[in-house]
PDB file of N, CA, C and O in Angstrom:
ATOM      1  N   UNK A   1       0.820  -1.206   0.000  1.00  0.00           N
ATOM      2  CA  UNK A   1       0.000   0.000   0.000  1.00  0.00           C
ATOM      3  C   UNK A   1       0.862   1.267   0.000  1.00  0.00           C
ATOM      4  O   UNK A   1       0.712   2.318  -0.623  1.00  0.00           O
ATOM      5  N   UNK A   2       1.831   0.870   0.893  1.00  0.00           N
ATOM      6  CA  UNK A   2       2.665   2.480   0.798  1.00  0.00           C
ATOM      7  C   UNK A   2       3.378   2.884  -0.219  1.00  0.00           C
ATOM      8  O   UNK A   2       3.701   4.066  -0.340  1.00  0.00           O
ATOM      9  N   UNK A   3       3.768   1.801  -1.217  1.00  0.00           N
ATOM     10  CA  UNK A   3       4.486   1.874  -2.775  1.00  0.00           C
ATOM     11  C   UNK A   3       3.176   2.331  -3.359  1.00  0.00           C
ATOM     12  O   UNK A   3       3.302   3.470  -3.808  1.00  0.00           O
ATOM     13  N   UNK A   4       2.079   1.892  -3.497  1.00  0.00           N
ATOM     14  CA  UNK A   4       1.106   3.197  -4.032  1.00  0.00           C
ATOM     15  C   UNK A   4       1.155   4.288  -4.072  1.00  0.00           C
ATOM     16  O   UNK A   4       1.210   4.998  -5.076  1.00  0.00           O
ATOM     17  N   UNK A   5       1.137   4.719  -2.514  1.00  0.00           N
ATOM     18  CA  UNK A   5       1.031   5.827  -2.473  1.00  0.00           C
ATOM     19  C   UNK A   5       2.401   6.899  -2.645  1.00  0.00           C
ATOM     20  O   UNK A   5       2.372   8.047  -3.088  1.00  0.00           O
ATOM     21  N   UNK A   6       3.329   6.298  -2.255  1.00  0.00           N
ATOM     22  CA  UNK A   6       4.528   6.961  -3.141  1.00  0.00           C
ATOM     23  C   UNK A   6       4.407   7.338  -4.611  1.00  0.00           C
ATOM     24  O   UNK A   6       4.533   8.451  -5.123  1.00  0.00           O
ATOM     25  N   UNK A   7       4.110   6.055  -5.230  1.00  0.00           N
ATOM     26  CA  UNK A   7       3.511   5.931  -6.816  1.00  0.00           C
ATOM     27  C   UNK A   7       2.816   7.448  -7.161  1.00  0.00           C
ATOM     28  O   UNK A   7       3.406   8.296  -7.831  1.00  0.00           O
ATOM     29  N   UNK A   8       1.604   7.617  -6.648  1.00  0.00           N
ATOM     30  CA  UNK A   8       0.864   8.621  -6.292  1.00  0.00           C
ATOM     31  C   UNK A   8       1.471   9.779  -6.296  1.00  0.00           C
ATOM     32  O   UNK A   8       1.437  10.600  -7.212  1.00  0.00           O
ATOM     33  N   UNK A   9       2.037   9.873  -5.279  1.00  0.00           N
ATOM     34  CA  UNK A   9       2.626  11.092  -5.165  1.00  0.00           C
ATOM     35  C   UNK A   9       3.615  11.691  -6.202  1.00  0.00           C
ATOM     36  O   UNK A   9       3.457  12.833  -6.635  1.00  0.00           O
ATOM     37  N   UNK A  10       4.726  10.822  -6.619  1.00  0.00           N
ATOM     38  CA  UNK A  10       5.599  11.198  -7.692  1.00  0.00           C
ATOM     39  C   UNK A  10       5.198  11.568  -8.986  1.00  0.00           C
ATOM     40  O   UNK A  10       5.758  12.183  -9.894  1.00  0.00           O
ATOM     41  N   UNK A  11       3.537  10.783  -8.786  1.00  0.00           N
ATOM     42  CA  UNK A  11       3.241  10.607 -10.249  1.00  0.00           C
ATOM     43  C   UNK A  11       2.628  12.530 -10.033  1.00  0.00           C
ATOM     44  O   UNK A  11       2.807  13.326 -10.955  1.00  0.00           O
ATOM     45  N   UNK A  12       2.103  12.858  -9.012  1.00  0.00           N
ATOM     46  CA  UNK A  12       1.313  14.156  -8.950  1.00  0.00           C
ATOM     47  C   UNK A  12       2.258  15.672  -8.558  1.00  0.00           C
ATOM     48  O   UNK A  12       1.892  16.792  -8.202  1.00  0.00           O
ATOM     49  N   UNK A  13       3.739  15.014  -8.847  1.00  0.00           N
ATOM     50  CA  UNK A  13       4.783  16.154  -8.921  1.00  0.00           C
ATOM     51  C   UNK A  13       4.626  16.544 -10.050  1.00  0.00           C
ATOM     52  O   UNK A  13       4.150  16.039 -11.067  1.00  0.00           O
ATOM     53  N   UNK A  14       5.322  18.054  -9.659  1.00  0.00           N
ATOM     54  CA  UNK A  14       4.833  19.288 -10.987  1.00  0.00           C
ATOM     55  C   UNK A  14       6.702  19.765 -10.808  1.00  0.00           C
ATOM     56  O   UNK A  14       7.220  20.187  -9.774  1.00  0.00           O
ATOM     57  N   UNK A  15       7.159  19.611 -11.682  1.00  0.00           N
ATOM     58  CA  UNK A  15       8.267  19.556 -12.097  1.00  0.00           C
ATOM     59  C   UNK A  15       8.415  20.681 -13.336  1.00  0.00           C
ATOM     60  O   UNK A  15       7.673  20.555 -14.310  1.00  0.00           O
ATOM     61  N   UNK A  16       9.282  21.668 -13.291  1.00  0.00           N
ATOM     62  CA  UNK A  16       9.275  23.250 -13.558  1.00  0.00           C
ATOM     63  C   UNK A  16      10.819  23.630 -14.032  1.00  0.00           C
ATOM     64  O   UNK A  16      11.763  23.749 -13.251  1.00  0.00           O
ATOM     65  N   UNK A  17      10.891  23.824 -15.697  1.00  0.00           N
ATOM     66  CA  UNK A  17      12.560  24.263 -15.476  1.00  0.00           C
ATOM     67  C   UNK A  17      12.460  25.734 -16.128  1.00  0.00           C
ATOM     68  O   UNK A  17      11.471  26.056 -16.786  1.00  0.00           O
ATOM     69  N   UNK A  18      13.156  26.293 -15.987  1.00  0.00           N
ATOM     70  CA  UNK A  18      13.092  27.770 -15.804  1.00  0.00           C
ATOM     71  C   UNK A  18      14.573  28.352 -16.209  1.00  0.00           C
ATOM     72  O   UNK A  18      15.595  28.286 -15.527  1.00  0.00           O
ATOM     73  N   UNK A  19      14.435  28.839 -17.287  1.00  0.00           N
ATOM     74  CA  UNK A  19      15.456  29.271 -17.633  1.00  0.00           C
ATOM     75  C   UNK A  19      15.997  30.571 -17.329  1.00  0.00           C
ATOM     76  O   UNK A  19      15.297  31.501 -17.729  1.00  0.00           O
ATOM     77  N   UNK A  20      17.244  30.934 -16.622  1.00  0.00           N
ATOM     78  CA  UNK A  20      17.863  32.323 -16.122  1.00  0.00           C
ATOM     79  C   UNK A  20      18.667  33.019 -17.869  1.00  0.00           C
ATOM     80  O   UNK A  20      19.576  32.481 -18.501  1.00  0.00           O
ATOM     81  N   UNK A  21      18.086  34.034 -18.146  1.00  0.00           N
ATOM     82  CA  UNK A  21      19.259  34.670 -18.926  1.00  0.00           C
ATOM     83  C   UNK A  21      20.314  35.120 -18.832  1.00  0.00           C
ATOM     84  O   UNK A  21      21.085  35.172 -19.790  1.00  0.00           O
ATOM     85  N   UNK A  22      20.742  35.769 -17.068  1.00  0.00           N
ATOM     86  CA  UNK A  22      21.773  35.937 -16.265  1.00  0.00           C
ATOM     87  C   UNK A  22      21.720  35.383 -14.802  1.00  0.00           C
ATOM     88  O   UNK A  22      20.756  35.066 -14.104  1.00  0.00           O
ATOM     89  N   UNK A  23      22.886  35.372 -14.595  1.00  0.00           N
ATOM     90  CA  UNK A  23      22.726  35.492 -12.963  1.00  0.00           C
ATOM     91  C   UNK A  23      22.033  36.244 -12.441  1.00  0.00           C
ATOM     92  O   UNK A  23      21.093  35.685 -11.875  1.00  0.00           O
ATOM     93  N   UNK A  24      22.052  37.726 -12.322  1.00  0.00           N
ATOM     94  CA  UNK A  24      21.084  38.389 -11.956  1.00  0.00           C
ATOM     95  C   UNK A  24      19.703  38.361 -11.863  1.00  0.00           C
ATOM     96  O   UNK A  24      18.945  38.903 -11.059  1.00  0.00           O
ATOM     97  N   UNK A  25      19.441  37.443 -13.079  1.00  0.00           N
ATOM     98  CA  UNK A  25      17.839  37.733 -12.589  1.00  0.00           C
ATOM     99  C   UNK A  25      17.511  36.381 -11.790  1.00  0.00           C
ATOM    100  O   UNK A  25      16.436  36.265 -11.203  1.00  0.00           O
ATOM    101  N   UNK A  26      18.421  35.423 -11.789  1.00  0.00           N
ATOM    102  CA  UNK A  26      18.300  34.339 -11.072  1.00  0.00           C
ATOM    103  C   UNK A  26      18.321  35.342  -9.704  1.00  0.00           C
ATOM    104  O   UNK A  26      17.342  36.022  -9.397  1.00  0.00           O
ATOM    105  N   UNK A  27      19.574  35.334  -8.934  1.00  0.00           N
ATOM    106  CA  UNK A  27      19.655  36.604  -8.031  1.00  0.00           C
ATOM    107  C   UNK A  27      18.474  37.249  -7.244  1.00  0.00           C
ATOM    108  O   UNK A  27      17.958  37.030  -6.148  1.00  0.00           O
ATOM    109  N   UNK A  28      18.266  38.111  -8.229  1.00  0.00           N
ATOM    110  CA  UNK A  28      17.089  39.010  -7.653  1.00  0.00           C
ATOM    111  C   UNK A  28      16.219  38.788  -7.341  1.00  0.00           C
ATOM    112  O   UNK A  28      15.734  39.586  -6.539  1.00  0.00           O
ATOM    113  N   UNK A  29      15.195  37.289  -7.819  1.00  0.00           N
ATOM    114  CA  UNK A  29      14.305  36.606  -6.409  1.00  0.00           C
ATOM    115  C   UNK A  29      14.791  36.430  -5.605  1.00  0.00           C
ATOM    116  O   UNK A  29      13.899  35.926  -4.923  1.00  0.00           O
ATOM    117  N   UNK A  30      15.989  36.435  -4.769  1.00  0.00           N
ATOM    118  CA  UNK A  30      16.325  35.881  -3.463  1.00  0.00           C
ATOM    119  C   UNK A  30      16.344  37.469  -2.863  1.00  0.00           C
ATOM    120  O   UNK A  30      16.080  37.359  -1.665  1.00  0.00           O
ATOM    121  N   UNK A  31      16.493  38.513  -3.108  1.00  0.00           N
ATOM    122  CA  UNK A  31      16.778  39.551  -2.686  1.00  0.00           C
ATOM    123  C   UNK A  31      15.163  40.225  -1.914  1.00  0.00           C
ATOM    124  O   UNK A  31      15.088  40.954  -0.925  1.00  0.00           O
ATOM    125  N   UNK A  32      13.950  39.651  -2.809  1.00  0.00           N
ATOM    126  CA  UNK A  32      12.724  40.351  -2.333  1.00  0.00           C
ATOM    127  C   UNK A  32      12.129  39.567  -1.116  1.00  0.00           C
ATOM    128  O   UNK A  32      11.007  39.885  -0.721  1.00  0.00           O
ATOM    129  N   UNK A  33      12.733  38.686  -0.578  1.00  0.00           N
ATOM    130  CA  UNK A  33      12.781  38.104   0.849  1.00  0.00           C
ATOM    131  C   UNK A  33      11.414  37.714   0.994  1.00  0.00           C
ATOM    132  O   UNK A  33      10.702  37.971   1.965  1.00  0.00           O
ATOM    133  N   UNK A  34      11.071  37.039  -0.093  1.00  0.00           N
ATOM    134  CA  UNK A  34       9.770  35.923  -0.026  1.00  0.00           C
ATOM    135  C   UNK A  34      10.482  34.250   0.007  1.00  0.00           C
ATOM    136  O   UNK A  34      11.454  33.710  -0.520  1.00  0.00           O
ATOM    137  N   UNK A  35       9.514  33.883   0.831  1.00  0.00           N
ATOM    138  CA  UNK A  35       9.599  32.157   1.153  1.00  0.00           C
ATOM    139  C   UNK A  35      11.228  31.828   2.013  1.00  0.00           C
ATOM    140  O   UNK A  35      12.254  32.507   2.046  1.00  0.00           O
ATOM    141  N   UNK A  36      10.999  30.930   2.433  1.00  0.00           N
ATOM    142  CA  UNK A  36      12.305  30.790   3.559  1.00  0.00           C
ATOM    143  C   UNK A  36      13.624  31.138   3.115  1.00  0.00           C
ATOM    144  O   UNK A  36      14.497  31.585   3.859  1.00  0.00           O
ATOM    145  N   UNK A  37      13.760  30.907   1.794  1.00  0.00           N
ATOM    146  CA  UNK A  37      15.359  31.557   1.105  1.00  0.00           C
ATOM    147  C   UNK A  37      15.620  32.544   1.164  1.00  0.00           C
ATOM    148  O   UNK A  37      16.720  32.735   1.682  1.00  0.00           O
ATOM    149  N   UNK A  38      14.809  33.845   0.684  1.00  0.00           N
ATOM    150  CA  UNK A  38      14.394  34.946   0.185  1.00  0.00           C
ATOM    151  C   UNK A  38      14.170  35.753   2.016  1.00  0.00           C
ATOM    152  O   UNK A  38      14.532  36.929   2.044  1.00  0.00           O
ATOM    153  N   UNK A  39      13.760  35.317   3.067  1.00  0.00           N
ATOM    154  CA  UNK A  39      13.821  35.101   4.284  1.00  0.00           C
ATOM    155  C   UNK A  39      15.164  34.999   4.695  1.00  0.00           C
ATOM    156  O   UNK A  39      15.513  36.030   5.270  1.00  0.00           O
ATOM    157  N   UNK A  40      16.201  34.001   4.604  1.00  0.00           N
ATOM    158  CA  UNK A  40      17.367  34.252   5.026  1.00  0.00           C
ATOM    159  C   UNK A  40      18.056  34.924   4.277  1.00  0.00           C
ATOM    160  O   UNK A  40      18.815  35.569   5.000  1.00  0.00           O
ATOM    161  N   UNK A  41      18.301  35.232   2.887  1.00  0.00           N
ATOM    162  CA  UNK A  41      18.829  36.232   2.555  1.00  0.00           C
ATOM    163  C   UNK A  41      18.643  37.645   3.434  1.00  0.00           C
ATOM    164  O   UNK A  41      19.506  38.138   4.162  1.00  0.00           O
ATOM    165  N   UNK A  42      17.512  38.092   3.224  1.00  0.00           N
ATOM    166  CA  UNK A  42      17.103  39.274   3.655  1.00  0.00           C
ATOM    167  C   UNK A  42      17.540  39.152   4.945  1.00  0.00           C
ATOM    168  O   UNK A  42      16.804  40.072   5.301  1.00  0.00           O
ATOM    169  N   UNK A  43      18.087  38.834   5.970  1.00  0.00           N
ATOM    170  CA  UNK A  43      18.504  38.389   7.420  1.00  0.00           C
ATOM    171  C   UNK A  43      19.781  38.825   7.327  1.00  0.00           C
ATOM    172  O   UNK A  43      20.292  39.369   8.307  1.00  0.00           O
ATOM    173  N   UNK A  44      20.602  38.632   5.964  1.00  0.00           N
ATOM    174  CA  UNK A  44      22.301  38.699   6.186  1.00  0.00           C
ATOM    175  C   UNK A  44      22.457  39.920   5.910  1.00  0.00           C
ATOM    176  O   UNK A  44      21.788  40.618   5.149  1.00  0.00           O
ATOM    177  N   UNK A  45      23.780  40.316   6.831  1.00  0.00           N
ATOM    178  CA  UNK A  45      24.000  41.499   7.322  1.00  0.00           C
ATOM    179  C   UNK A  45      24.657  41.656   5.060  1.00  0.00           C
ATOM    180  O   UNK A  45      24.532  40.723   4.267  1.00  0.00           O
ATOM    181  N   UNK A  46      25.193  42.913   4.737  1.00  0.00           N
ATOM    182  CA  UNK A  46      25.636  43.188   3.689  1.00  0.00           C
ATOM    183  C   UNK A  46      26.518  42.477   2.927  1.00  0.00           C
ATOM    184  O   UNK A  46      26.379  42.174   1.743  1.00  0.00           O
ATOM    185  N   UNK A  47      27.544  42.193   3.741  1.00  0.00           N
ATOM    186  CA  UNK A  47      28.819  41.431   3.818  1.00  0.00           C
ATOM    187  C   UNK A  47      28.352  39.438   3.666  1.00  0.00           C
ATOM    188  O   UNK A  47      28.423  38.829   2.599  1.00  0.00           O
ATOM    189  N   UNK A  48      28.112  39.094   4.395  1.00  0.00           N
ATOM    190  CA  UNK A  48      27.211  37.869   4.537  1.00  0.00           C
ATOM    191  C   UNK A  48      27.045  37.634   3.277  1.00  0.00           C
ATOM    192  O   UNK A  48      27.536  36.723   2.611  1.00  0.00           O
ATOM    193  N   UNK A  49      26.081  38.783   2.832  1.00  0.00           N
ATOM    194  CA  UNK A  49      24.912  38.639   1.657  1.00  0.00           C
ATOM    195  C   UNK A  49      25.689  38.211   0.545  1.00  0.00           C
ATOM    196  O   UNK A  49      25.445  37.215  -0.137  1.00  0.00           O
ATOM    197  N   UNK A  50      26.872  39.199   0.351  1.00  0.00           N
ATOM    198  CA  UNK A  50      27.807  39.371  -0.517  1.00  0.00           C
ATOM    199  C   UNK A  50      28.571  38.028  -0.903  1.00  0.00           C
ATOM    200  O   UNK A  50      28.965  37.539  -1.961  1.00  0.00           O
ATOM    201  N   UNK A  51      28.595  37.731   0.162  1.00  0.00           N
ATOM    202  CA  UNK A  51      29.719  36.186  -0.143  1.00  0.00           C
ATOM    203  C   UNK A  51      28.706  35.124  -0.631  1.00  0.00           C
ATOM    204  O   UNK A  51      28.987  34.248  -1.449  1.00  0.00           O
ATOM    205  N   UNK A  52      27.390  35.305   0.006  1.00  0.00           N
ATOM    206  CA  UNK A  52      26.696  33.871  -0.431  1.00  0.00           C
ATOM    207  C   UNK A  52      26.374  34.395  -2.061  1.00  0.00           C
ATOM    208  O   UNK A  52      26.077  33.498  -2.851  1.00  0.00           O
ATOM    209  N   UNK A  53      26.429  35.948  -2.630  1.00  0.00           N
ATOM    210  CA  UNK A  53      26.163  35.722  -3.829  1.00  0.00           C
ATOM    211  C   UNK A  53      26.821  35.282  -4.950  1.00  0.00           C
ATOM    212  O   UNK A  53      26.404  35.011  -6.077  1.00  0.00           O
ATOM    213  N   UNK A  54      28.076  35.250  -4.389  1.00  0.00           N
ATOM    214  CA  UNK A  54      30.009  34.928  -4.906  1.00  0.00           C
ATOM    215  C   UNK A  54      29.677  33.209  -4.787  1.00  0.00           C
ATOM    216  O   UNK A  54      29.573  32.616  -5.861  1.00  0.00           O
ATOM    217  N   UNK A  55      29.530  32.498  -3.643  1.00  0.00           N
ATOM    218  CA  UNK A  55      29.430  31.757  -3.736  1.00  0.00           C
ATOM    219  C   UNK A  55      28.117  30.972  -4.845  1.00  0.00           C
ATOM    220  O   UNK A  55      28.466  29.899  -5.338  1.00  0.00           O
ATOM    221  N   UNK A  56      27.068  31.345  -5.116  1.00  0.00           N
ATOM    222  CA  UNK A  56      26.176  30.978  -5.860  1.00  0.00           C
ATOM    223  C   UNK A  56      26.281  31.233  -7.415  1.00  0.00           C
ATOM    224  O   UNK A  56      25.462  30.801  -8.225  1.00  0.00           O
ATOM    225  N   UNK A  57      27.259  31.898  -7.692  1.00  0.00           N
ATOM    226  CA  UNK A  57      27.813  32.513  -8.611  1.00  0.00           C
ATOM    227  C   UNK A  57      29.035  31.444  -9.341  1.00  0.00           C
ATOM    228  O   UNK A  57      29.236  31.004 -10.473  1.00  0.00           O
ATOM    229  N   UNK A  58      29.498  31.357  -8.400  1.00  0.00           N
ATOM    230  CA  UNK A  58      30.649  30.053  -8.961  1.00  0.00           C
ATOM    231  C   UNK A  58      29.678  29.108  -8.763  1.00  0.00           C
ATOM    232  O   UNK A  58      28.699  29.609  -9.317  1.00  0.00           O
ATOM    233  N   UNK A  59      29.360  28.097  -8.334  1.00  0.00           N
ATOM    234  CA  UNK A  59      28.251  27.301  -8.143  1.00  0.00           C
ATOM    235  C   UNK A  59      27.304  26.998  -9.448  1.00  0.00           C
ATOM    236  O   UNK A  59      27.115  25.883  -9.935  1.00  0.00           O
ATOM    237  N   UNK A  60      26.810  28.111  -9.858  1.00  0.00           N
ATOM    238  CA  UNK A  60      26.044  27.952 -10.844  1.00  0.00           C
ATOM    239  C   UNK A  60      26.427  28.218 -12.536  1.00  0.00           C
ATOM    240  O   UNK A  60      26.848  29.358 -12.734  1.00  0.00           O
ATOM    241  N   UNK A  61      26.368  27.606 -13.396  1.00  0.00           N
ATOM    242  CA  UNK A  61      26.430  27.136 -14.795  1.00  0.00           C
ATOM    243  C   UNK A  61      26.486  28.578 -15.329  1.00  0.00           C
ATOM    244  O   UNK A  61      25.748  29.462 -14.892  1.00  0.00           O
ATOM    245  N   UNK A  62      27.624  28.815 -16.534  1.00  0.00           N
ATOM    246  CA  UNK A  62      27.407  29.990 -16.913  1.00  0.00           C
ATOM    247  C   UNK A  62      26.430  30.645 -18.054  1.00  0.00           C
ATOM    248  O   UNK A  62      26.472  30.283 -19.230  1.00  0.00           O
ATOM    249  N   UNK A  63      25.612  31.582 -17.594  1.00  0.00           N
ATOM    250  CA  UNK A  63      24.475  32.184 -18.369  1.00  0.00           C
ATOM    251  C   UNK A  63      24.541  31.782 -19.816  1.00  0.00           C
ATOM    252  O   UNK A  63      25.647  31.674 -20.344  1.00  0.00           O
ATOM    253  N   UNK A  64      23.580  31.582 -20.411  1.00  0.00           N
ATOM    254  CA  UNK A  64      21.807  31.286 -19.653  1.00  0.00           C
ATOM    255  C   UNK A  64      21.923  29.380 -18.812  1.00  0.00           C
ATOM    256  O   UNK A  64      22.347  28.278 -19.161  1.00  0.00           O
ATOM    257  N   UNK A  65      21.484  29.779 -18.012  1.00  0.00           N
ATOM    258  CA  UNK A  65      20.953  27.846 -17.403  1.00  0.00           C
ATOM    259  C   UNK A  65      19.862  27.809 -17.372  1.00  0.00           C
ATOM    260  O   UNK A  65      19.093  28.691 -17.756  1.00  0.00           O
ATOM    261  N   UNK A  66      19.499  26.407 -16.741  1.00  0.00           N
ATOM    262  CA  UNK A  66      17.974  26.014 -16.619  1.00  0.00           C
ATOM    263  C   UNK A  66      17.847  25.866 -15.257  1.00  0.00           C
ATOM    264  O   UNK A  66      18.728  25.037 -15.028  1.00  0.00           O
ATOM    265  N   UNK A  67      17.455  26.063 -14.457  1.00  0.00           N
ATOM    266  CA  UNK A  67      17.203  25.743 -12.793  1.00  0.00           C
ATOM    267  C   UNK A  67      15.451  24.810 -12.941  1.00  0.00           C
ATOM    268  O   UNK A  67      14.327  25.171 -13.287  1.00  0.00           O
ATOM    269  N   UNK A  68      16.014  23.598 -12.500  1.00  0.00           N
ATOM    270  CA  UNK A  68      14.723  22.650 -12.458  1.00  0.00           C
ATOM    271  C   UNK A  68      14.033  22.368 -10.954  1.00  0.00           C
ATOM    272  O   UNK A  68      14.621  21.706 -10.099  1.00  0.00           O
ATOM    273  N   UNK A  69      13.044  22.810 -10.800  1.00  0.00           N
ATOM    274  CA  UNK A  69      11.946  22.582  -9.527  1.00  0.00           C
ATOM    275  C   UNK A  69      11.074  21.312  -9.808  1.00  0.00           C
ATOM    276  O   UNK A  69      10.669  20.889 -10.891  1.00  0.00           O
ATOM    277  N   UNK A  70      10.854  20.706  -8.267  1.00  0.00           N
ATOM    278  CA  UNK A  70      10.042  19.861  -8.173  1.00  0.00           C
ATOM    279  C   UNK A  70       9.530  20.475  -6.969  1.00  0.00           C
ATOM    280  O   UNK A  70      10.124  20.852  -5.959  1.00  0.00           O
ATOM    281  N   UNK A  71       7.681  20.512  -7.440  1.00  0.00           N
ATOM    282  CA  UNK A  71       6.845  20.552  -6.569  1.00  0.00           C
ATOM    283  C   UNK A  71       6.217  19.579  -6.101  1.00  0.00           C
ATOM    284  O   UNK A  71       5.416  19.039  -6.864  1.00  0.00           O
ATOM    285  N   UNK A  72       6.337  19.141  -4.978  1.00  0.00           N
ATOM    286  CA  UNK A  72       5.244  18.044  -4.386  1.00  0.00           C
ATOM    287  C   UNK A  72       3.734  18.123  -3.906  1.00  0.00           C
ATOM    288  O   UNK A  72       3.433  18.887  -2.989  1.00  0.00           O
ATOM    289  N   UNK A  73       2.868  17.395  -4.479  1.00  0.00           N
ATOM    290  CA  UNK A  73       1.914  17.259  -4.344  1.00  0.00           C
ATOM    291  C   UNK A  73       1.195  16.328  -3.708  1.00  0.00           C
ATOM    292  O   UNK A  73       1.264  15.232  -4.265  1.00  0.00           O
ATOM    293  N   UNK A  74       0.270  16.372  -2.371  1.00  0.00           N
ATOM    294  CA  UNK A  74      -0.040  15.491  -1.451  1.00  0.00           C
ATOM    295  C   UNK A  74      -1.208  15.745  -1.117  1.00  0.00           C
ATOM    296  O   UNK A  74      -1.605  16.885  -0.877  1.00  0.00           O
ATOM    297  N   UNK A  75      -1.891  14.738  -1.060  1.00  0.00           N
ATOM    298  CA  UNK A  75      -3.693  15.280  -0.631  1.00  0.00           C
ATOM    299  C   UNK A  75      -4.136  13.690   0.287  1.00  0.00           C
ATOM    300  O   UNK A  75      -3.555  12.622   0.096  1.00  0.00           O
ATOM    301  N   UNK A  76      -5.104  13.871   1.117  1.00  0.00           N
ATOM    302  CA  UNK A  76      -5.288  12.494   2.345  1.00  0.00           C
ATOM    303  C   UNK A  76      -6.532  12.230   1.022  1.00  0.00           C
ATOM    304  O   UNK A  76      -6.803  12.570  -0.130  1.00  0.00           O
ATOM    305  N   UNK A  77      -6.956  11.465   2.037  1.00  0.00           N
ATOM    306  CA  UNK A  77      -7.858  10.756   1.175  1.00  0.00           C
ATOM    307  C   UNK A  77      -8.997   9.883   2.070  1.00  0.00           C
ATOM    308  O   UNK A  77      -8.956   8.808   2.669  1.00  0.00           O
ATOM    309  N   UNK A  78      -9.608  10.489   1.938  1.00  0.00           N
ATOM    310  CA  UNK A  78     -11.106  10.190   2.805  1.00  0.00           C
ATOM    311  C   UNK A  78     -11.460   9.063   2.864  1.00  0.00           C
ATOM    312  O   UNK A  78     -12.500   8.772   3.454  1.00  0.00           O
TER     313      UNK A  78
END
């Protein structure tokens, strides 16, 4: 039963790739300090901020990339 419902679930992921034209605009959602990322960004002092953007910067593929999301989807069932 529980391999079903795994089944289920994977099958009801919403899977999202999204292409950045620069870093920057990848970037600049984390800066408007929505959802828990966007939340700790906005928390780091200037300096902080600065290094994690250096660091995400090397880290990430050079412009344009694709950044791929998986959303999970879960509902009970009566």
């Amino acid at each position: 039963m529980r391999a079903a419902g795994a089944r289920e679930i994977e099958e009801s992921a919403l899977v999202v790739d999204v292409e950045h034209p620069s870093f920057e605009d990848w970037w600049r959602a984390f800066l408007l300090g929505v959802g828990p990322a966007g939340a700790y960004v906005e928390r780091l002092d200037p300096g902080r901020r600065a290094r994690l953007r250096d660091l995400c910067r090397e880290g990430l593929p050079a412009a344009p990339f694709v950044i791929s999301a998986k959303a999970w989807v879960a509902r009970g069932l009566a």
